[in-house]
N, C-alpha and C positions, 0 to 999 in steps of 0.2 A: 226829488233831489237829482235824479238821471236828466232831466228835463233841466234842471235849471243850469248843470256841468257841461250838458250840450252844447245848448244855445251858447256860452260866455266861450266855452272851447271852438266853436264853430266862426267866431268874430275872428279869430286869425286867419281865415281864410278868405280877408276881406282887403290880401294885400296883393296880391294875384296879379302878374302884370298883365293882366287883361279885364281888370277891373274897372270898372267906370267912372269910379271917381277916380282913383290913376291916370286914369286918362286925360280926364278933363282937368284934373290941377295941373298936369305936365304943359298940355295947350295952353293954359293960363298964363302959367311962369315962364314957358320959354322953354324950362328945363326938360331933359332924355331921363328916358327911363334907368340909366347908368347912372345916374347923376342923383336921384330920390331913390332908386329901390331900395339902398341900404340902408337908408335912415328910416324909411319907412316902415321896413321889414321889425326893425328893433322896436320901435313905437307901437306898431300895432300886433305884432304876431307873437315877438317876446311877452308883453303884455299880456295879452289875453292867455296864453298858455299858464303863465302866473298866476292867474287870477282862476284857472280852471281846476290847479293844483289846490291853492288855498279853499275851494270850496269843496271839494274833494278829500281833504283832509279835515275839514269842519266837520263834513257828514260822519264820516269816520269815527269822531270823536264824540259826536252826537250833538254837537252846536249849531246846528243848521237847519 
């Protein structure tokens, strides 16, 4: 159960403005790092904290 709240909590850390897919979709579009971070941030790092919450709270309860 530690292992599986890791991993899903650890995917927010996949927004990182030094991140390489960062990178490479910024070069693609055109678009600055000003310009995606904050969307990006919501999408992926909100997210996955939520999802590390709800499985954490499953264990908790013994559903998991």
């Amino acid at each position: 159960m530690v292992h599986r709240a890791i991993a899903i909590g650890s995917g927010a850390l996949s927004i990182v403005p030094y991140s390489g897919f960062l990178i490479i979709f910024n070069n693609l579009t055109g678009l600055t790092m000003k310009d995606t971070f904050k969307n990006g941030f919501i999408s992926i790092s909100v997210t996955h904290w939520i999802a590390m919450a709800i499985i954490v709270i499953m264990a908790l309860l013994g559903l998991a």
